[in-house]
C-alpha positions as CSV (number, residue, x, y, z in Angstrom):
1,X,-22.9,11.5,5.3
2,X,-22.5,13.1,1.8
3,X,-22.1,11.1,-1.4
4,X,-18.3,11.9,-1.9
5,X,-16.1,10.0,-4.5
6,X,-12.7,10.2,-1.6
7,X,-14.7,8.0,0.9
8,X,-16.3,5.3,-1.7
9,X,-14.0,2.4,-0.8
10,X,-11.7,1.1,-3.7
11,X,-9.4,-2.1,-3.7
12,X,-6.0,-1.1,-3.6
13,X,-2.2,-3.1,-4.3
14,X,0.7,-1.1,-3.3
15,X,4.0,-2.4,-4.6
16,X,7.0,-1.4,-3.7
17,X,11.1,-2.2,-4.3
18,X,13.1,-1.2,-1.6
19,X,16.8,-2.0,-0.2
20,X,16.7,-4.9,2.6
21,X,17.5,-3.2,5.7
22,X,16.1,-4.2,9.1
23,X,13.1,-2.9,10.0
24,X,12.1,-2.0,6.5
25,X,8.0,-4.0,6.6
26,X,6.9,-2.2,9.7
27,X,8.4,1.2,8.2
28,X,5.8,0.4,4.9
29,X,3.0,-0.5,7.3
30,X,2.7,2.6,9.0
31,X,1.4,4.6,6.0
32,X,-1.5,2.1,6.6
33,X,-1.6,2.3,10.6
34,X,-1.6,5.8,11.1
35,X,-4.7,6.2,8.8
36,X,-6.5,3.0,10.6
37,X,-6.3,0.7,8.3
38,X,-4.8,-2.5,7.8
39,X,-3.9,-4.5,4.9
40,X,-5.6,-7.8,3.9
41,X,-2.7,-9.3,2.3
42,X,1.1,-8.8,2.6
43,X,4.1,-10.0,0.6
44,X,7.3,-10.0,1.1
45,X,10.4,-11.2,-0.9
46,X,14.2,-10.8,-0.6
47,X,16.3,-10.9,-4.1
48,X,19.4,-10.1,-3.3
49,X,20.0,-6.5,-1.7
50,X,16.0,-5.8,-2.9
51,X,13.0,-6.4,-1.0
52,X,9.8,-6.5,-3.3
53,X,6.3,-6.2,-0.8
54,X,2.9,-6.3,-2.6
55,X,0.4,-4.6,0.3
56,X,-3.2,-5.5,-0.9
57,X,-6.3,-3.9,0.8
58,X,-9.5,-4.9,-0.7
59,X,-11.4,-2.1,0.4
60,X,-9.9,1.6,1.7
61,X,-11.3,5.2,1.0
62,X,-10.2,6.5,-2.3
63,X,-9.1,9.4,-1.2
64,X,-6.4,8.0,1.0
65,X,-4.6,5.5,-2.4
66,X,-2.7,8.7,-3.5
67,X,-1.8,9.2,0.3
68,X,-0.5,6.5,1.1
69,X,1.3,5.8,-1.8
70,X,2.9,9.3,-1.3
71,X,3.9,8.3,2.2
72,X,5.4,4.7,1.1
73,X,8.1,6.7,-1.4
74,X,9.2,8.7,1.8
75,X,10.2,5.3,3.3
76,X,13.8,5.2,3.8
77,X,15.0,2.7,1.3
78,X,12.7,2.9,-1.5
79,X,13.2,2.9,-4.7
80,X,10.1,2.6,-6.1
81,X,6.4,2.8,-5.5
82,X,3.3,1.4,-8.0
83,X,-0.4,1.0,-7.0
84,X,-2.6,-0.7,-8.9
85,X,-6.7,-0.9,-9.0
86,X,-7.1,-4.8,-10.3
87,X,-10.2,-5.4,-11.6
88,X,-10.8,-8.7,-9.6
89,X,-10.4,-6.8,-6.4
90,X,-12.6,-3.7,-7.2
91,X,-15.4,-6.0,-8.3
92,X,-15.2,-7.5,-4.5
93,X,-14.6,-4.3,-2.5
């Protein structure tokens, strides 16, 4: 295998604001199925027609952040999608 910067594995923490609709969580988790992967930590929180979810993955391929993130804002129902790379994480992955 060759030395490529999209398969080094990076820590990852997907937020995203959506309406509250049934069957909104497994709609954000298949961005993460589909590819084989599955998140280490999920959050999810109801404020009043809102759901906010934080999807943490503590190690993934690089090259699959800006895809799933792209997939997550296709969700039906979101509003709005944020990754960030915290340090903590990217020091354990």
């Amino acid at each position: 295998m060759t030395d490529c910067p999209d398969h080094d594995l990076v820590a990852a923490r997907f937020l995203v604001t959506a309406e509250a609709s049934p069957g909104l969580l497994p709609r954000l988790l298949q961005p993460l199925a589909k590819r084989d992967l599955t998140a280490d930590a999920v959050l999810a929180r109801r404020q009043g027609d809102l759901v906010h979810t934080e999807m943490v993955m503590e190690a993934m391929p690089a090259g699959m952040v800006h895809l799933v993130a792209g997939n997550l804002g296709q969700v039906f129902g979101v509003l709005d999608v944020r990754v960030e790379r915290p340090a903590a994480l990217r020091a354990a992955a």
